[in-house]
NUDREN-434781 format. One record per residue (C-alpha): residue number from 1; x, y, z. Coordinates in nm, 4 decimals, padded with zeros to 6 digits. Layout:
# residues N
     n          X          Y          Z
   NUM          X          Y          Z
...
END
This chain:
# residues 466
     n          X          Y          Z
     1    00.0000    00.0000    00.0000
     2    00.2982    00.2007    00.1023
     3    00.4557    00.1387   -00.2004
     4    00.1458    00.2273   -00.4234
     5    00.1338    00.5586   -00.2768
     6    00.4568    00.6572   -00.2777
     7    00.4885    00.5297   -00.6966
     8    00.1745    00.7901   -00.7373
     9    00.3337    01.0681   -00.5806
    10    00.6582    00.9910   -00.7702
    11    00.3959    01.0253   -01.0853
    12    00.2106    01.2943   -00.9913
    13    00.5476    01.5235   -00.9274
    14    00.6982    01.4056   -01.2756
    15    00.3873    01.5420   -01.3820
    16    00.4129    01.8592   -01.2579
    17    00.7953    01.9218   -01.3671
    18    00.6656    01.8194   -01.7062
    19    00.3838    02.0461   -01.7112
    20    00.5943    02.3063   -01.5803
    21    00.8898    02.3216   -01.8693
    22    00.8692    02.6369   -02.0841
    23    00.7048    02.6232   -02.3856
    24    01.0394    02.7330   -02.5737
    25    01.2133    02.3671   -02.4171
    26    00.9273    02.1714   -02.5703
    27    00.9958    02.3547   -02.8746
    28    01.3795    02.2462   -02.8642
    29    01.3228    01.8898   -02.7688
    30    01.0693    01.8732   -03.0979
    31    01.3226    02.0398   -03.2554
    32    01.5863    01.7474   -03.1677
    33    01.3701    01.4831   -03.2059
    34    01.3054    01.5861   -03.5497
    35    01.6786    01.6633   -03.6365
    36    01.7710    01.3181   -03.4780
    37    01.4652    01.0968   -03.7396
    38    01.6074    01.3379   -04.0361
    39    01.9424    01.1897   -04.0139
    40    01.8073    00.8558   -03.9263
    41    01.6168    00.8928   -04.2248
    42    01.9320    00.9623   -04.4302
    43    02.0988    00.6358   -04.2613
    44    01.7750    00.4119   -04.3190
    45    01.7639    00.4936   -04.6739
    46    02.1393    00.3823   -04.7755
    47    02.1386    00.0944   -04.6485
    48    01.7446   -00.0933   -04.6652
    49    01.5487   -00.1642   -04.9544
    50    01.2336   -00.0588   -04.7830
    51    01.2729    00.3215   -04.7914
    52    01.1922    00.5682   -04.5085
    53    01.1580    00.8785   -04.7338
    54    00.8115    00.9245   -04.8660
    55    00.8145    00.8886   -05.2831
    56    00.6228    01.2254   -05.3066
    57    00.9072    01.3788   -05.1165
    58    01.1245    01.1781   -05.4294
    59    00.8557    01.3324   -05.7098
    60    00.8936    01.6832   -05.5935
    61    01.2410    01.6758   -05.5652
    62    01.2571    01.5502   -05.9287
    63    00.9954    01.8565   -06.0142
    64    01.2723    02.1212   -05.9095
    65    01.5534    01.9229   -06.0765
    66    01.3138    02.0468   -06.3894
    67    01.2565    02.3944   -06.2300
    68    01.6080    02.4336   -06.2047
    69    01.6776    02.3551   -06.5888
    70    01.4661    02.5350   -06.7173
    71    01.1704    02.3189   -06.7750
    72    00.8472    02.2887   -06.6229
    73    00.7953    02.0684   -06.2740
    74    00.5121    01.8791   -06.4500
    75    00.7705    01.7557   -06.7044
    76    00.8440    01.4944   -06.4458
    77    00.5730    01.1847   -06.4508
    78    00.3163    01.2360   -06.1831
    79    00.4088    01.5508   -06.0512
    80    00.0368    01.6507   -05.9396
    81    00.1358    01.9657   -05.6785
    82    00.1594    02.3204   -05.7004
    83    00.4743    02.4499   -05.8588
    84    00.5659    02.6062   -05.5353
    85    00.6468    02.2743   -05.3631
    86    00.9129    02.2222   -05.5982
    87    01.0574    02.6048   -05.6082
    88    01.0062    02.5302   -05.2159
    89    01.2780    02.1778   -05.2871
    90    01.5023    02.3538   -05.5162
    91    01.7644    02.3739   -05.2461
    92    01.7380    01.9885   -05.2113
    93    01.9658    02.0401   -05.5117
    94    02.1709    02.3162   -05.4912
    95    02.2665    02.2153   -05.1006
    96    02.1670    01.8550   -04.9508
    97    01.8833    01.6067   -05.0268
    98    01.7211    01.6776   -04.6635
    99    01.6902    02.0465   -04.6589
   100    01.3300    01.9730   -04.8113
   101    01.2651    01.7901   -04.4654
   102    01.4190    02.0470   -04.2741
   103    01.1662    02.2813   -04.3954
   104    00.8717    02.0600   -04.3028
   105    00.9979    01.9973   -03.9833
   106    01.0361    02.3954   -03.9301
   107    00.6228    02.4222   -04.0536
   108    00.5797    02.1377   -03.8381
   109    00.6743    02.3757   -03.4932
   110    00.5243    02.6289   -03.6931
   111    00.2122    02.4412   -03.6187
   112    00.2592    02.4119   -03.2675
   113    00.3433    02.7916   -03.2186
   114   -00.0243    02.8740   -03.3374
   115   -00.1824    02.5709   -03.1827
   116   -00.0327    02.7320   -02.8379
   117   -00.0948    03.0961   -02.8983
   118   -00.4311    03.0549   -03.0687
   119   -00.5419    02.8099   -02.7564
   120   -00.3702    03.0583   -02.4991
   121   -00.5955    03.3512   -02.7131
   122   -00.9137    03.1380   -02.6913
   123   -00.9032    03.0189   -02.2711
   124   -00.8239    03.3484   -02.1641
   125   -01.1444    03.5659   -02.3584
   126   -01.3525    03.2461   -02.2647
   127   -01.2170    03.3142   -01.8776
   128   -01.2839    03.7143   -01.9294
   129   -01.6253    03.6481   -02.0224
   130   -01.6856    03.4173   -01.7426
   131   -01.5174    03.6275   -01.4835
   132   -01.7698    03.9424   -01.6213
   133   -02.0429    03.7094   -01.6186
   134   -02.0423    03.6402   -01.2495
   135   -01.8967    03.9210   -01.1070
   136   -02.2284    04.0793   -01.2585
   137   -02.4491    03.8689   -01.0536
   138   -02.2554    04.0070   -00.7549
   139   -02.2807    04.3517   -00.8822
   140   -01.8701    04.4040   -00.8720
   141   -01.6784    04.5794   -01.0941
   142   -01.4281    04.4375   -01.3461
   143   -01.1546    04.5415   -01.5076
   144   -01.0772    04.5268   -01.8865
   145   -00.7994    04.2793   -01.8077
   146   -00.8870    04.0466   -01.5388
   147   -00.6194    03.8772   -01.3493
   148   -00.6318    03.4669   -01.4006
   149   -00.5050    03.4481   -01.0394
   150   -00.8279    03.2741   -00.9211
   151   -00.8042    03.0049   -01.1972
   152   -00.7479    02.6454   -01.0820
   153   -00.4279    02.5805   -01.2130
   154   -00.5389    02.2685   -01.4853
   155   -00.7558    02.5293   -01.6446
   156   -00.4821    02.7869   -01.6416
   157   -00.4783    02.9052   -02.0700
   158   -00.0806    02.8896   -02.0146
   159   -00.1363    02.5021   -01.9036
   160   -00.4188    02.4118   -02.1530
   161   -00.1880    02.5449   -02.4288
   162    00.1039    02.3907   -02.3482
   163   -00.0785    02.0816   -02.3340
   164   -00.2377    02.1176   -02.6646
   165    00.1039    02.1903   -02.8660
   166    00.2633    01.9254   -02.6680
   167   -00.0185    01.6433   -02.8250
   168    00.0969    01.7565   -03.1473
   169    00.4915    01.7666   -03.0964
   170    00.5280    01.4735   -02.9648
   171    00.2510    01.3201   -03.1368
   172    00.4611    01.0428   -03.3241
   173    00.2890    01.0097   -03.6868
   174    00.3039    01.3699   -03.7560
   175    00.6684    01.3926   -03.6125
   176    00.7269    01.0757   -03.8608
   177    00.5561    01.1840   -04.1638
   178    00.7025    01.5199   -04.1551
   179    01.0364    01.3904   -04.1120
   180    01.0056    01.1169   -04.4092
   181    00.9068    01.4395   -04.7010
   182    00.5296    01.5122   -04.7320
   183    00.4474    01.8463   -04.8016
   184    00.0959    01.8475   -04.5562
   185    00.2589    02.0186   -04.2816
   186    00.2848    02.2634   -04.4218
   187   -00.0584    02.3164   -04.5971
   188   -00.1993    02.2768   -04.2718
   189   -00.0034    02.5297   -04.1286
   190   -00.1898    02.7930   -04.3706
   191   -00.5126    02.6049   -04.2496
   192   -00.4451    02.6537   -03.8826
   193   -00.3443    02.9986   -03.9874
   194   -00.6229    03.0888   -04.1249
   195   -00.7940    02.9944   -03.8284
   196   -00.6180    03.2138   -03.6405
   197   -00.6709    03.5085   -03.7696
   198   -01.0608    03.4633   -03.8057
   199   -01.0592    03.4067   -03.4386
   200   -00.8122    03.6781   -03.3349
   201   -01.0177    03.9278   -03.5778
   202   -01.3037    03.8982   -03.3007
   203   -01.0703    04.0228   -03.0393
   204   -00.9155    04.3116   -03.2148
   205   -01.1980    04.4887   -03.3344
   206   -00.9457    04.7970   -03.4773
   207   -00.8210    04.5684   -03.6658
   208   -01.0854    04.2922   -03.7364
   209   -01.1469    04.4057   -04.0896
   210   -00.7700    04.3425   -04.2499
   211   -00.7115    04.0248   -04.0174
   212   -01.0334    03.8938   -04.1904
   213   -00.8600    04.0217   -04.5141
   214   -00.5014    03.8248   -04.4048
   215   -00.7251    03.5363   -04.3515
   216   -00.8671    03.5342   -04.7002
   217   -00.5061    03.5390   -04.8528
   218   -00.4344    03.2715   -04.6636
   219   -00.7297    03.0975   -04.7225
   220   -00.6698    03.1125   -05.1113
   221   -00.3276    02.9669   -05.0574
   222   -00.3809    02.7078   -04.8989
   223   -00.6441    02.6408   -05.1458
   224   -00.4155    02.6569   -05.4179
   225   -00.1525    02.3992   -05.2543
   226   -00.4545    02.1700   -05.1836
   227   -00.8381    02.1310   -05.2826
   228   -00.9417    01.9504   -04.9832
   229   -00.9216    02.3012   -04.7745
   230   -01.2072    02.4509   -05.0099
   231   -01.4934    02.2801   -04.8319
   232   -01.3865    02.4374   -04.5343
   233   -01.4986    02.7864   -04.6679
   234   -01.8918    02.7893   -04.5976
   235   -01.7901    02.7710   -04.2431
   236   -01.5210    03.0601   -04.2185
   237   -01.7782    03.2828   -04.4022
   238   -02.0722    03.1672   -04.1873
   239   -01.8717    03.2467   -03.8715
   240   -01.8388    03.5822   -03.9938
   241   -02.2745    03.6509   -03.9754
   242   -02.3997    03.8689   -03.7907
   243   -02.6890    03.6685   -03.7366
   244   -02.8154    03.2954   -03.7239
   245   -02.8830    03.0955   -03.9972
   246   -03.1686    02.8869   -03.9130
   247   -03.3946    02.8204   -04.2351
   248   -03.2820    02.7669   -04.6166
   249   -03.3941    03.1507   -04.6777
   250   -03.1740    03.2634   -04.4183
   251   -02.9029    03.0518   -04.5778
   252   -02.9621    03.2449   -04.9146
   253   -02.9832    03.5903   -04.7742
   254   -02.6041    03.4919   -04.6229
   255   -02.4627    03.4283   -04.9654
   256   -02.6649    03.6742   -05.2153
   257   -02.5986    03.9887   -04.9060
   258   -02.2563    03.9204   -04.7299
   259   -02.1879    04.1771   -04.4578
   260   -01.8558    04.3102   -04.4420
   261   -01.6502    04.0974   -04.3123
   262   -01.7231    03.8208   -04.4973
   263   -01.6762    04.0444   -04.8122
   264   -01.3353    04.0812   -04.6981
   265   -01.2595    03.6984   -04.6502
   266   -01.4255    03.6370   -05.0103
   267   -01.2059    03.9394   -05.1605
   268   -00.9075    03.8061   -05.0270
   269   -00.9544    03.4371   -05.0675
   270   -01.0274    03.5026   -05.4564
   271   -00.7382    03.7566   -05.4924
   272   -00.4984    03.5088   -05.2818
   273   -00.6411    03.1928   -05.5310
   274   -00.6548    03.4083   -05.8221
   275   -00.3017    03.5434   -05.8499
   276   -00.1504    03.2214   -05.7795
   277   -00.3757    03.0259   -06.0232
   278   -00.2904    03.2802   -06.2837
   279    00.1020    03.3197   -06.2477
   280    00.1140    02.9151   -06.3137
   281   -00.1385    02.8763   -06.6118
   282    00.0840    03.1886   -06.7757
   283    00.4250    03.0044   -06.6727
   284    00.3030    02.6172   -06.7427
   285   -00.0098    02.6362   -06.9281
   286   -00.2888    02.3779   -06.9457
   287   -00.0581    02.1418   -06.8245
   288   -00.0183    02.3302   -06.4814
   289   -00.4474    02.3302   -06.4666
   290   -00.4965    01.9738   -06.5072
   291   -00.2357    01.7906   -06.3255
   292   -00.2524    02.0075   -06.0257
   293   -00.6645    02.0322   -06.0350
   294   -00.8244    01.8674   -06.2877
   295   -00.6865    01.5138   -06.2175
   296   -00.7649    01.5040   -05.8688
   297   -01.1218    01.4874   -06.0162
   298   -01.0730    01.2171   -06.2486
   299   -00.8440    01.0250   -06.0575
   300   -00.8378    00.6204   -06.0308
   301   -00.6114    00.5248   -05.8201
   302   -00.6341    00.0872   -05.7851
   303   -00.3115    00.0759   -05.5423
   304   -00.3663   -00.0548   -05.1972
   305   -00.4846    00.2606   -04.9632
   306   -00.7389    00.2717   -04.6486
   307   -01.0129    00.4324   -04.8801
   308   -01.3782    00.2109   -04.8255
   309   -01.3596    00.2684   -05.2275
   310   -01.0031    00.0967   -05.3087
   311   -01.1590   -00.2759   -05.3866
   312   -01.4306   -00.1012   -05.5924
   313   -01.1682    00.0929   -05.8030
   314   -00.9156   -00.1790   -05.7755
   315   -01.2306   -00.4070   -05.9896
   316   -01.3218   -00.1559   -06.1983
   317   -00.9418   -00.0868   -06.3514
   318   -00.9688   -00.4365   -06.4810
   319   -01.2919   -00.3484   -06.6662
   320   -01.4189    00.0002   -06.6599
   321   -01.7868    00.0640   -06.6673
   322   -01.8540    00.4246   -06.6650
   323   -02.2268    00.3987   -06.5817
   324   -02.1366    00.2445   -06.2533
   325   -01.8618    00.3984   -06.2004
   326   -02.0592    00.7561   -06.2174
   327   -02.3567    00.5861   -05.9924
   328   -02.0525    00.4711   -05.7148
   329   -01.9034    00.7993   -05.6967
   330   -02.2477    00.9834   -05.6470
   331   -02.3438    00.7198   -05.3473
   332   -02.0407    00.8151   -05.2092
   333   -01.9915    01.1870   -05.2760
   334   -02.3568    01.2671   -05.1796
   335   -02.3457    01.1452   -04.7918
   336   -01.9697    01.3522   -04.7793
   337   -02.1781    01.6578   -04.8613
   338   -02.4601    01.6298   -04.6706
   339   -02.2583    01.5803   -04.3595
   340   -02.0013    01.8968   -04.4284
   341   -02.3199    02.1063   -04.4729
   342   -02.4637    01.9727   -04.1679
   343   -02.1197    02.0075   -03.9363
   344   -02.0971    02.4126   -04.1494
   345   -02.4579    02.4973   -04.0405
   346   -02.3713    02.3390   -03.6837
   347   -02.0407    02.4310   -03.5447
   348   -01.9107    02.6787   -03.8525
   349   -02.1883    02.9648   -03.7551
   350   -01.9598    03.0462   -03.4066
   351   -01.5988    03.1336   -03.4148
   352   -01.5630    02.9665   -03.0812
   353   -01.6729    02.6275   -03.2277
   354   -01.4940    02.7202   -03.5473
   355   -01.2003    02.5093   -03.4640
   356   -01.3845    02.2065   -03.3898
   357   -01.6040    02.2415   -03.7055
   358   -01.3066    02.2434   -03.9353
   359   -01.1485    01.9375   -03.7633
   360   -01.5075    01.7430   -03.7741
   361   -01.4900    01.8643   -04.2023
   362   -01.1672    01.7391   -04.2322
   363   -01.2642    01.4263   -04.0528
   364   -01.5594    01.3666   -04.2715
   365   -01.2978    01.4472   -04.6273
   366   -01.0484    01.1738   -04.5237
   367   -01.2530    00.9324   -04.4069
   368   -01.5023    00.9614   -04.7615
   369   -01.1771    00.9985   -04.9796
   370   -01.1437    00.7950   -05.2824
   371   -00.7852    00.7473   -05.1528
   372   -00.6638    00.7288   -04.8136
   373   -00.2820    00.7381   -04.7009
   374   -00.1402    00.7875   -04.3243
   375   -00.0489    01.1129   -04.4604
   376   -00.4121    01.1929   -04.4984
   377   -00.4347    01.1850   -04.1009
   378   -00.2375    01.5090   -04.0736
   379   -00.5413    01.7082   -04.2223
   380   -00.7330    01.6715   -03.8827
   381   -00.4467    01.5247   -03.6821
   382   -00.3135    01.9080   -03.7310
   383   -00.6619    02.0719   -03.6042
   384   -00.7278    01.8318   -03.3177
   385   -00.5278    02.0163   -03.0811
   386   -00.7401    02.3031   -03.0760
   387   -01.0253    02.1143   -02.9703
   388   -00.8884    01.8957   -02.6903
   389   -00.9807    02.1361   -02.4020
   390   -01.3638    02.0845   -02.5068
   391   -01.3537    01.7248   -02.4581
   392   -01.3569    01.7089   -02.0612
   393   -01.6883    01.5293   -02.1126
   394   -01.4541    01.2357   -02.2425
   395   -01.3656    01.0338   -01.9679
   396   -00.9379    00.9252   -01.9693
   397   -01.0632    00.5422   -01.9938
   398   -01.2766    00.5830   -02.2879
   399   -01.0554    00.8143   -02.4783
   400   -00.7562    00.5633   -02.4628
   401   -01.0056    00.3247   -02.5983
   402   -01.1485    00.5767   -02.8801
   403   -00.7873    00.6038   -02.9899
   404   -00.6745    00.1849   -02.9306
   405   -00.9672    00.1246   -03.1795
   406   -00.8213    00.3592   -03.4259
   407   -00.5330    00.2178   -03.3937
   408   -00.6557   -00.1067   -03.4262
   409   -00.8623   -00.0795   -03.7351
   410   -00.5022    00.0570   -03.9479
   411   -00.3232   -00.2306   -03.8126
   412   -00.5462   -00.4509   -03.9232
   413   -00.5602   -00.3073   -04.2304
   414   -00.1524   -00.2725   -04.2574
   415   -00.1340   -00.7136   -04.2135
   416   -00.2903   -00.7703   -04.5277
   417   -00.1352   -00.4742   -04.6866
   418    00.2343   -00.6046   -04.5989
   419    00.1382   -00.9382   -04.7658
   420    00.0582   -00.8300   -05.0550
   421    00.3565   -00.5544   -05.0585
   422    00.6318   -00.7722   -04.9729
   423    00.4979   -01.1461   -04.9482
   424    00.2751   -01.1028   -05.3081
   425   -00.0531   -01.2427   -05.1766
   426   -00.3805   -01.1991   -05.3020
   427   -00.5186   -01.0474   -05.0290
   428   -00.7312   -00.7647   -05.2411
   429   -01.0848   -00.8957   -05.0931
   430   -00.9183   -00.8786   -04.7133
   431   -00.7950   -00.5404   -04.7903
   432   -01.1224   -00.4402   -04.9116
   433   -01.2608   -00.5537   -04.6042
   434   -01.0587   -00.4043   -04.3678
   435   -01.1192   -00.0816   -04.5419
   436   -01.5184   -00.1105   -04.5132
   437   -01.3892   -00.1742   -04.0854
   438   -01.1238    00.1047   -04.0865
   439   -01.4610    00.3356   -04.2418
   440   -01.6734    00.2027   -03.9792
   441   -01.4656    00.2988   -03.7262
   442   -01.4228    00.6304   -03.8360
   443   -01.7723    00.6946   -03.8365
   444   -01.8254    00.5481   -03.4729
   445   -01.5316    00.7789   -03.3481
   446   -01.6572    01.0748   -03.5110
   447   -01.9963    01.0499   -03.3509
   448   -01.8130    00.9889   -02.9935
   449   -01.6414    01.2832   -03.0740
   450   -01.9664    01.4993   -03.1357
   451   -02.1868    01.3646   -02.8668
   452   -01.8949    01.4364   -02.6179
   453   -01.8209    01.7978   -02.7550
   454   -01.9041    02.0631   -02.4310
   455   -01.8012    02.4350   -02.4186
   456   -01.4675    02.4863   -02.1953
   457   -01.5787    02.5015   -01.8169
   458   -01.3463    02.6840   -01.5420
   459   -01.2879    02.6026   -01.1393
   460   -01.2673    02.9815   -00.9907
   461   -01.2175    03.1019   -00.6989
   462   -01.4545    03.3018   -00.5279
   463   -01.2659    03.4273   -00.2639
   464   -00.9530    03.4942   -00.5015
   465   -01.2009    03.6535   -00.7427
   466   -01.4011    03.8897   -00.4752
END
């Protein structure tokens, strides 16, 4: 008994000292950790067959090999990315192979400097209005800038933000996949971004009006690097109503009348999209428009991936029946739709759900995807940190168990995957499968995840307060 007690006071005080390192230390450690699977990466690769870095990071490097003499990035076979990923690679040429992974690891603390600032930003207003709330009832005045003194110290926004850039530093995927080349890091840094400054825009109201603006150009960006990130734009521009949308006409009156602000996020999301778009079509021509767009729309991809449509495609490549083909994509497009529209009108219409509404989107785009790779998981992965602090309605016990059975369902998925990959089974129909299970899953964690959604709730002190 002795012994149990004193093992959870050794935990709770490591804890504590873990809780209590800087924000700037975490930072370094990442930092380390990231440097350390670069050049393990670099190690790994010259000397195993089975390669560590990702064969996108290989295509883009190969698109600003063509960059760099003269020629067009889409010269190189299935180059299907903006031409600024490979002007962003050209130095894995001029200088060292890795310096492309050094900049995704950079995006990748990038990341977790807005996830902890943007948290911070968002517990502290929540606190402000609380403290104004119920010093009201006790007719007291409050200052502009109340002190957080009487905060319980696990709900302290210095704490709650730490915590929430910590979950995606250390978070191993995303440290992995950033390390090994892909390029989503930092597209969802301009996501996250633009999140940001939506959210900060209600705080500085001086300034509301070109942080909206910012947010637009960053918006259009991102857009531009990826499609995926357009289908979060009915939520940014709903969270910018001044009123509720609550029946189709009210949806209409939204888009045919936008107030102000959303005029701003529209202006600069087209001029952001616009000028990109443009500069490429007049430097690489059609070419640029349908690899980087255009194909993502047509594509038919039969290799091996967690998508609940891989068998279906996988059949059809053998013998290609439009008809059904069309029919498939509908049954599985329409549902996608419905449910973004549904999460937009739900969560997207406040900017303090706002966060949680984009992750839920994302969520729902992966998880309906016509092809699904563990780099896919960085889309939300990326965005879940901002919601973790409204989640206290999920108990520890079933939260390890929400994320075992994610686990679960990709592993397996990766048995018959590694059979066919290395051991050349058939295993097609088991793949297939565990795709339909890995979808299943999905669905049953995202509807954990929105029954257990709660605003963020504080422990104050009343004597501290009064």
């Amino acid at each position: 008994m002795l012994r149990t007690k004193v093992a959870s006071t050794g935990w709770q005080r490591f804890g504590r000292q873990i809780l209590h390192i800087t924000f700037r230390t975490h930072l370094l450690i990442s930092a380390l950790i990231r440097l350390v699977l670069i050049c393990y990466g670099q190690i790994h690769d010259s000397k195993s067959a089975v390669p560590y870095t990702d064969i996108d990071y290989k295509v883009v490097t190969d698109g600003a090999r063509q960059v760099l003499a003269g020629d067009t990035p889409f010269a190189r076979h299935t180059y299907r990315y903006s031409p600024i990923m490979a002007y962003l690679q050209t130095l894995n040429i001029l200088v060292h192979p890795a310096c492309g992974k050094l900049l995704y690891a950079t995006f990748d603390l990038l990341i977790a400097t807005l996830i902890y600032h943007l948290v911070h930003m968002e517990i502290k207003s929540q606190y402000q209005k609380t403290v104004q709330h119920l010093l009201s009832k006790f007719n007291r005045p409050h200052e502009p800038d109340q002190s957080l003194d009487a905060l319980d110290e696990r709900s302290h926004p210095e704490n709650i933000a730490r915590v929430s850039a910590c979950c995606w530093l250390y978070n191993p995927l995303t440290a992995v996949i950033s390390t090994r080349g892909s390029g989503d890091c930092f597209s969802s840094f301009f996501v996250i971004l633009t999140i940001y400054l939506l959210i900060r825009s209600e705080h500085k109201s001086s300034q509301k009006h070109w942080l909206i603006f910012a947010a637009g150009l960053s918006h259009g960006l991102v857009i531009h690097l990826r499609l995926y990130p357009l289908l979060f734009s009915l939520a940014y521009y709903l969270s910018l109503s001044s009123r509720l949308t609550r029946t189709p006409f009210d949806f209409l009156r939204q888009i045919m009348r936008p107030n102000k602000q959303q005029f701003c996020l529209v202006l600069g999301t087209l001029l952001s999209l616009v000028a990109f778009t443009w500069t490429f079509y007049s430097l690489y021509g059609w070419q640029y428009i349908y690899e980087a767009y255009l194909y993502h729309f047509v594509r038919k991809d039969p290799r091996h991936n967690f998508s609940l449509q891989f068998l279906l495609q996988y059949l059809g490549s053998a013998a290609t029946v439009e008809e059904s083909a069309l029919l498939t994509k509908l049954l599985v497009v329409a549902p996608q739709f419905c449910l973004i529209l549904y999460l937009s009108l739900s969560f997207g219409q406040f900017r303090q759900t706002l966060p949680f509404c984009i992750f839920t989107v994302a969520f729902v785009i992966v998880t309906y995807n016509s092809v699904v790779t563990s780099q896919y998981f960085i889309w939300y992965l990326a965005i879940l940190p901002l919601c973790l602090n409204n989640f206290k309605l999920l108990s520890w016990s079933r939260s390890i168990f929400l994320l075992v059975l994610w686990l679960l369902a990709q592993a397996l998925w990766l048995l018959p995957a590694y059979l066919l990959e290395f051991k050349t089974w058939n295993s097609f129909n088991w793949i297939g499968l565990q795709g339909a299970v890995f979808f299943v899953t999905n669905g049953y964690i995202l509807e954990q995840l929105l029954s257990h959604y709660g605003f963020t709730q504080f422990k104050i002190s009343y004597r501290k307060l009064l």
